[in-house]
C-alpha positions in Angstrom: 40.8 36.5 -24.2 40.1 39.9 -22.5 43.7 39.9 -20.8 45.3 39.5 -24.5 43.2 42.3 -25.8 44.0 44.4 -22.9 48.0 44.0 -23.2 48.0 44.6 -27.1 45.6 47.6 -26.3 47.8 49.2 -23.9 51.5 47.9 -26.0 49.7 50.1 -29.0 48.9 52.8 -26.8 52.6 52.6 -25.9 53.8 52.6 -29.2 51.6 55.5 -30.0 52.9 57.8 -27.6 56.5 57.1 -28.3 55.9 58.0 -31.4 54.7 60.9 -31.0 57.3 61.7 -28.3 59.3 60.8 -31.2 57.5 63.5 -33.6 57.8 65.9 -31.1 61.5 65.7 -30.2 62.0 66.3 -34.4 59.9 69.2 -34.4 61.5 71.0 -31.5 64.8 70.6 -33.3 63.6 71.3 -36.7 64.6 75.2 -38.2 61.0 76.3 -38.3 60.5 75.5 -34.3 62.1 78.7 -33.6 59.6 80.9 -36.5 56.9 79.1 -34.7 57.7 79.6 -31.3 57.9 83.9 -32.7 54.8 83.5 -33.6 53.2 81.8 -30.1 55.6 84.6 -28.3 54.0 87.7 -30.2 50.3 86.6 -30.4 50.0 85.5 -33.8 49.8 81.5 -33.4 48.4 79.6 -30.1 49.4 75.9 -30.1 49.3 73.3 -27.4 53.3 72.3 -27.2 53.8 68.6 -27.8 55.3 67.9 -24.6 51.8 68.4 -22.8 50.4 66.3 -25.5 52.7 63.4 -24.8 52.5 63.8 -20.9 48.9 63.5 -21.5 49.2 60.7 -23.6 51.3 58.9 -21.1 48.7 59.3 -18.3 46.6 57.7 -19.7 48.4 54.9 -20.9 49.7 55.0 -17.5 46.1 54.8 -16.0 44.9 52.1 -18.8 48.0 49.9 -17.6 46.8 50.4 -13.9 43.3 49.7 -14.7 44.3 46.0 -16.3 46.9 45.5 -13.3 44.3 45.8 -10.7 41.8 44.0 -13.1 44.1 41.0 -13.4 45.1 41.3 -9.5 40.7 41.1 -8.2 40.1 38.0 -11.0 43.6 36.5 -8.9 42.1 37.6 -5.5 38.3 35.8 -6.6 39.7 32.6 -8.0 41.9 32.3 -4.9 38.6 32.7 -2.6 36.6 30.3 -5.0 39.1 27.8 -4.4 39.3 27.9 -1.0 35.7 28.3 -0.4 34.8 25.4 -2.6 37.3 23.3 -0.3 36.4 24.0 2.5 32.8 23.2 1.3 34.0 19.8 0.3 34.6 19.4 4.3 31.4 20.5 5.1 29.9 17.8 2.5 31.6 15.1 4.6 30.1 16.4 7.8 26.7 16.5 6.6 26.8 13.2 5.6 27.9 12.4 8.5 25.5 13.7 10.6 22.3 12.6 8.3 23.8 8.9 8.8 24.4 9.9 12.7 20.8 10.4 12.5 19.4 8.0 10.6 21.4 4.8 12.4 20.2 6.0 15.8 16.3 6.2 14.2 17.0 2.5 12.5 18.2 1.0 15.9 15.2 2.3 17.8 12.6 -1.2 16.5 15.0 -3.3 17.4 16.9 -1.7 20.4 14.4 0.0 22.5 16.4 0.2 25.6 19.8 1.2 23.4 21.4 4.0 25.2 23.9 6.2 23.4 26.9 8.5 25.2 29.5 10.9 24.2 33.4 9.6 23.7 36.0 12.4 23.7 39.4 10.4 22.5 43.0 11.4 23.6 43.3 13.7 20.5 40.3 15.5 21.2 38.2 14.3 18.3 34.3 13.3 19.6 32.3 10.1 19.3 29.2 8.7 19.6 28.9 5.5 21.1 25.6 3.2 21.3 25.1 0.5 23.5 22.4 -2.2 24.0 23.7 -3.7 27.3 26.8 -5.0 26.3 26.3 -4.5 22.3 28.3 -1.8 20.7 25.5 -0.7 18.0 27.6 3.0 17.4 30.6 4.3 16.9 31.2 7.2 14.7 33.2 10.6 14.7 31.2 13.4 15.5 32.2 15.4 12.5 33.5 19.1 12.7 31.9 21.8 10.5 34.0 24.3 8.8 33.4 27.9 8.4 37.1 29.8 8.7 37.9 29.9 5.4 34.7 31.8 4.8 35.2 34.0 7.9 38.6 35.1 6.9 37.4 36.1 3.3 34.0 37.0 3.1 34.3 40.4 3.5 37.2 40.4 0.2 34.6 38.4 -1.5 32.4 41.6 -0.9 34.3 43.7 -2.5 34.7 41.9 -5.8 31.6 39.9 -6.3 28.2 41.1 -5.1 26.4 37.2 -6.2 29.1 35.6 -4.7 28.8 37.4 -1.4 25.1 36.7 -1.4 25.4 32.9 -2.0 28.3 32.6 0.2 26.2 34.2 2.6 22.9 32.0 2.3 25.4 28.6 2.1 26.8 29.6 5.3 23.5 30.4 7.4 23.2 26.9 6.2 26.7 25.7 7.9 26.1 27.4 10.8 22.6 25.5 11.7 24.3 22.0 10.2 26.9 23.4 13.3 24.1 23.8 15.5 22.8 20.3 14.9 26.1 19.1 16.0 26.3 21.5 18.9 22.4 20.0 20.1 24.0 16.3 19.3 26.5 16.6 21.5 24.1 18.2 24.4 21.7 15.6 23.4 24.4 12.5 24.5 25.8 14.8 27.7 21.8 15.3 28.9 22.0 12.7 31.9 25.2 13.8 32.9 25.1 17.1 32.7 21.1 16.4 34.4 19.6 18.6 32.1 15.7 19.2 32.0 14.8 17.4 29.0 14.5 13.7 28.1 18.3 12.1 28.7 17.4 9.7 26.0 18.2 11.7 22.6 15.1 9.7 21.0 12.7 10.7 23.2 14.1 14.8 23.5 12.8 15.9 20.1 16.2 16.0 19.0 16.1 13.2 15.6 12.9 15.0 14.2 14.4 18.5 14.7 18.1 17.6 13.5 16.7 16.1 10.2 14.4 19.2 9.3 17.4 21.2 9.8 19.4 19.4 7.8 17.2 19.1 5.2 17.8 22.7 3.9 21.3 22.9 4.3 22.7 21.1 1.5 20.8 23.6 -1.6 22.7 26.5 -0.5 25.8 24.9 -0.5 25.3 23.2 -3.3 24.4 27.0 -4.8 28.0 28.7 -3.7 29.6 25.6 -4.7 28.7 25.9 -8.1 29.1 29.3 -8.3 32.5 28.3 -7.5 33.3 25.8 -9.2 31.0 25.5 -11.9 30.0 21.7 -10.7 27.7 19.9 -8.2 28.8 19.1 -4.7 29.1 15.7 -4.9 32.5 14.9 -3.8 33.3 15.1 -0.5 37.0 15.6 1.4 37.9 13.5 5.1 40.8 16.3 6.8 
């Protein structure tokens, strides 16, 4: 609706100053043009010629046309950036789900395999695994999801620009994204611990790691849930597998 207002506005501007371009070009030629242009010569009449009228006329028709060009061109730019940003949230869904359930199996296995022991998997194409064992049991074996944030970093500072709320919730959601990334970062380090003999408990139930990954993921749905409404105008329900 305001895009259809704006173009008749600025076709009626149009029309207006061509017809007074119009006017204009029939008073220069009319026979009294010249009586008048006396009088403006010797003193006796002061006028603003038509011409400046009509060149100011078209300025501004020419600056109301800009002004709904670049209007239409931001709303373009901020749906594009929605779009993308509520995609690439849809990934992110998918990994936290992941990861809760990462979380939660390990925690549901502990009762009834105490002495389960759980490793890291890195496949020919370079995607990551977890893999639990209880002796020769395979209790695990789930992708380590990735967690997405390019789309954001390549337009978040556009998103500035045109959309201070949208900035500040894109913003919040992806502190969020970065911890959920963190989690990942401290699950992978958690399953690496005895190889890599580092100075914490090399089983990942005993390191503090389960109690600190679900307290962290507890607070990073909300904000995503936040942009990706802002977005979209829906709930992030629906995830995406890449």
């Amino acid at each position: 609706m305001p895009e259809m207002v704006g173009a008749i506005f600025a076709v009626a501007l149009l029309a207006f100053a061509y017809i007074i371009f119009s006017f204009s070009l029939e008073v220069v030629s009319s026979p009294k043009f010249s009586s008048l242009a006396d009088k403006v010569a010797s003193g006796k009449a002061n006028i603003l010629p038509a011409t400046v009228i009509v060149a100011i006329l078209l300025f501004i028709v020419k600056e109301v046309l800009e002004f709904f060009k670049k209007n239409r061109e931001s709303r373009r730019k901020l749906f594009a950036y929605k779009s993308l940003i509520s995609e690439e949230l849809e990934f992110n869904l998918w990994s936290y789900k992941r990861l809760v359930g990462i979380v939660n199996d390990i925690e549901a296995q502990e009762e009834d395999h105490p002495n389960a022991r759980y490793t890291l998997l890195i496949k020919e194409s370079g995607k990551e695994y977890i893999h639990g064992y209880d002796g020769d049991e395979l209790l695990e074996s789930s992708l380590i999801p990735v967690v997405h944030d390019k789309c954001y970093e390549k337009f978040i500072s556009g998103i500035a620009e045109l959309d201070a709320n949208l900035f500040n919730l894109a913003q919040s959601s992806y502190e969020g994204v970065r911890t959920m990334a963190h989690v990942r970062g401290g699950l992978i380090k958690g399953l690496l611990a005895e190889k890599n003999n580092e100075p914490f408990p090399h089983d990942i139930r005993k390191s503090g790691f389960l109690d600190y990954a679900k307290r962290e993921l507890e607070r990073t749905y909300n904000p995503m849930n936040k942009l990706y409404k802002e977005c979209t105008g829906n709930e992030l329900q629906e995830h995406r597998v890449r």
